[in-house]
C-alpha positions as CSV (number, residue, x, y, z in Angstrom):
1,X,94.6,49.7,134.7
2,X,96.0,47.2,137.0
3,X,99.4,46.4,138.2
4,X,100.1,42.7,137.3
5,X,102.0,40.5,139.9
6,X,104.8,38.3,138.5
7,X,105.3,36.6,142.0
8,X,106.2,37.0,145.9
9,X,108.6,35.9,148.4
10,X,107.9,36.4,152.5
11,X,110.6,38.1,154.3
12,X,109.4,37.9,157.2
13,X,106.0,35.9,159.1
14,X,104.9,36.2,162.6
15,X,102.0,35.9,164.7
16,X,101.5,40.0,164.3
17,X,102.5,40.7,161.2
18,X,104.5,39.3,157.6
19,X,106.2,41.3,155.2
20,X,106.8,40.2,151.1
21,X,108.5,41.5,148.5
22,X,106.3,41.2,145.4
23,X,107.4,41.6,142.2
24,X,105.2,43.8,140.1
25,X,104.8,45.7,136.7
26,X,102.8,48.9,136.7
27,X,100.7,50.0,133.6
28,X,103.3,51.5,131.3
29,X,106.0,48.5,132.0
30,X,108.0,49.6,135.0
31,X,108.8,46.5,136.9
32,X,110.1,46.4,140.8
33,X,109.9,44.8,143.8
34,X,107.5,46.3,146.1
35,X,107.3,46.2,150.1
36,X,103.6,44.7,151.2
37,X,103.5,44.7,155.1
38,X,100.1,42.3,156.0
39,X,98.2,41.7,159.0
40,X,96.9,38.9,159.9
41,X,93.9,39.5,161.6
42,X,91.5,42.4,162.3
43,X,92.3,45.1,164.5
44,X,89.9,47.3,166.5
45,X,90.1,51.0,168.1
46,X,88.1,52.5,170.3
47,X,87.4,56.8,170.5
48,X,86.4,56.5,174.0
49,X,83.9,59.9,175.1
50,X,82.3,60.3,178.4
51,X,81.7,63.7,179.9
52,X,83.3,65.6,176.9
53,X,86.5,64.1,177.7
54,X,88.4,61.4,175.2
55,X,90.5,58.6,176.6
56,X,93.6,58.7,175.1
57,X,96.9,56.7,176.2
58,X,100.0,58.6,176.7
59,X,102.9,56.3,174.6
60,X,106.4,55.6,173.3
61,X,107.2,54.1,170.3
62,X,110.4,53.2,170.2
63,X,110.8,52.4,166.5
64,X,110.4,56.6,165.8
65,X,111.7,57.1,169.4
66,X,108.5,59.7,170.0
67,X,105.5,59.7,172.3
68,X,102.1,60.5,171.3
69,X,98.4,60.4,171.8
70,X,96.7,57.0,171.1
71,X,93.1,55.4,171.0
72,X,93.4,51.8,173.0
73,X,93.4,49.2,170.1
74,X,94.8,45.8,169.3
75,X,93.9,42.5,167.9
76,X,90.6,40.9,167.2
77,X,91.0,37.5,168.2
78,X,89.6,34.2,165.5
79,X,85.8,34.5,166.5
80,X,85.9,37.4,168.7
81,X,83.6,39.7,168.0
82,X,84.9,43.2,167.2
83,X,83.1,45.2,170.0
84,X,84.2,42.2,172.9
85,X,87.8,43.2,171.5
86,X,87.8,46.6,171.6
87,X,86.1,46.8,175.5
88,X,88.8,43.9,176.1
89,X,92.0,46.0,174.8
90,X,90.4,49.3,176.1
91,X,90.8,47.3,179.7
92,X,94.3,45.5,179.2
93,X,95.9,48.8,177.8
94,X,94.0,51.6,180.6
95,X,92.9,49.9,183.2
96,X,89.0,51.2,182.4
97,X,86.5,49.4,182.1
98,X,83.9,50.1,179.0
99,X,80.0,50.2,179.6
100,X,78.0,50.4,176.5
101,X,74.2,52.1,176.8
102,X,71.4,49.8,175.9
């Protein structure tokens, strides 16, 4: 069964990201607004391995105030194709520079 949208009103819009409230009924009747965070483009990541080893990047995130291990990721720009975006973020956010084999 589905949940049936009555309608939805944007919060918030950017560039990176938009959030809406939609309101919604679930099967059974309940009906709420619910949160819906979009996207809005593609994103890729890239699990980096040479020599057994993983490149990771060492961060802060100041929104949870912690610092963690992270793949390099970010955007996929309009007609970019995923793998250019993931060597091109993998640069901007370490420094390294990906080769692919042929």
């Amino acid at each position: 069964m589905r949940w049936v949208v009555h309608g939805e009103r944007t919060v918030y819009e950017s560039p990176w990201v938009s959030l809406a409230l939609v309101d919604v009924e679930v099967p059974g009747g309940e009906r709420f607004e619910h949160h819906v965070v979009r996207m809005p483009s593609e994103a890729s990541g890239v699990v980096a391995v040479a020599d057994g080893r993983v490149l990771l990047i060492h961060r802060h995130r100041f929104i949870t105030d912690t610092t963690g291990w992270e793949i390099p990721a970010g955007r996929v720009e309009p007609d970019e194709d995923p793998i250019v975006a993931a060597e091109r973020e993998t640069l901007e956010e370490t420094g390294c520079k990906m080769t692919w084999p042929a």
